[in-house]
C-alpha positions in Angstrom: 0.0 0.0 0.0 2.9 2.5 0.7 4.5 1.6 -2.8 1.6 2.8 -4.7 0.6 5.9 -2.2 3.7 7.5 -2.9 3.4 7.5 -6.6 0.2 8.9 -5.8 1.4 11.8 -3.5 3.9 13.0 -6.2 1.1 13.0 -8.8 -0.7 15.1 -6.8 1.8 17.5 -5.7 2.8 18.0 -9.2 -0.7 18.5 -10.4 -0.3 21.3 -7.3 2.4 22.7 -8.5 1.7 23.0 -11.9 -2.4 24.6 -11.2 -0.2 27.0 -8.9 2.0 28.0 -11.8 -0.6 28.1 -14.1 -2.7 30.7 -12.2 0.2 32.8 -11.1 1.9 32.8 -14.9 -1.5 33.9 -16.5 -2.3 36.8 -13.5 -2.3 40.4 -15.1 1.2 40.5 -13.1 2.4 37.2 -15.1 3.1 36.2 -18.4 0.8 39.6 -19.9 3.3 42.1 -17.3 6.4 40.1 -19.2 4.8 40.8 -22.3 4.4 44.5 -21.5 7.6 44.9 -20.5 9.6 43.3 -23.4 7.5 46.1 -25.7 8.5 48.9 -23.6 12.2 47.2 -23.8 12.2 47.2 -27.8 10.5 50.7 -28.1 13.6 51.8 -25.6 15.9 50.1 -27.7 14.5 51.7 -30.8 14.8 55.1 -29.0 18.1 55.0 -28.1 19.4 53.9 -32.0 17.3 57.1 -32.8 19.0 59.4 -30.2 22.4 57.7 -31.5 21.9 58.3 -34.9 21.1 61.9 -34.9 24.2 62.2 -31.9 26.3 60.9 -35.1 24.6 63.2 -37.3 25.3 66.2 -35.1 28.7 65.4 -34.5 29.5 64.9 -38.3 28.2 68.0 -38.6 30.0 69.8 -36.1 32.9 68.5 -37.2 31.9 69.6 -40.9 31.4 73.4 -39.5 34.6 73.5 -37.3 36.5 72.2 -40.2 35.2 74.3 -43.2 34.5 78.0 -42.4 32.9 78.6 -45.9 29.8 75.7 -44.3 29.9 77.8 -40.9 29.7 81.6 -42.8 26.7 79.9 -44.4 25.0 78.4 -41.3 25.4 81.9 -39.1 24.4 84.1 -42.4 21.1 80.9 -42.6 20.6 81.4 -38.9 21.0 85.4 -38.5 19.0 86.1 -41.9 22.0 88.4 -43.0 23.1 89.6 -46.6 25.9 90.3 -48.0 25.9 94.2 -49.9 24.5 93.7 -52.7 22.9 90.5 -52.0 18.6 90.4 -52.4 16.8 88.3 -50.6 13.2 87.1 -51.7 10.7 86.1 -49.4 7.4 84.2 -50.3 4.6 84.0 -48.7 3.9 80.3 -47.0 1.4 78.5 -49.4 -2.1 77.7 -48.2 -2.4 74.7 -47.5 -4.5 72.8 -49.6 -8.5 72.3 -47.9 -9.6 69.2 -49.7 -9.2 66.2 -47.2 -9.1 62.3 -48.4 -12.6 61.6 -49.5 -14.5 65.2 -49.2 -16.5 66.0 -52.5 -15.7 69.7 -53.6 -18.2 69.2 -56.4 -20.6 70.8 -54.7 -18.4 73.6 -53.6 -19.1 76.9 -55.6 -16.5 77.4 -58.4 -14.9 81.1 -58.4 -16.6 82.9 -61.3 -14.1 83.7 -64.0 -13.1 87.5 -64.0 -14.9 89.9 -66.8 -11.7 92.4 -67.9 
């Protein structure tokens, strides 16, 4: 009788352990928290190459402007608005910007009449 209780008593405490396990692994704090945290790791880790790449880019480019003085005379002349004498700067106006959304009719929007010179 004690040979086949003890077979019995490990079955049991293995079913146990594995219902235990089961209900903690599948608990909002279980396998769906792990989940959660791996995507917050990967968006991190996507971050960080996208703050690394433009720290590259702005170094380059530092680099670029300490190096050639004709590239910085251009970026402080781009950043002050100055002119050299002589020099004419056009401005133009911003365009509007355009009022005909994805999937709205202007068919039934009145046409401008055409001028009568």
């Amino acid at each position: 009788m004690k040979r086949i209780l003890s077979p019995l008593v490990l079955i049991a405490f293995a079913a146990l352990v594995g219902t235990y396990g089961y209900l903690t692994l599948s608990r909002p704090q279980g396998i769906p928290a792990l989940h959660g945290k791996w995507n917050e790791i990967r968006k991190m880790e996507e971050e960080n190459a996208a703050l690394q790449r433009e720290n590259d880019y702005r170094h380059k480019r530092i680099e670029k402007l300490r190096d050639n003085t004709s590239e910085q005379e251009l970026e402080i002349r781009k950043k002050l608005k100055l002119l050299r004498p002589g020099e004419t700067s056009f401005i133009l106006p911003e365009q509007p910007k355009s009022q005909n959304a994805p999937g709205r009719d202007d068919s039934k929007a009145p046409s401008p009449s055409p001028s009568q010179d």
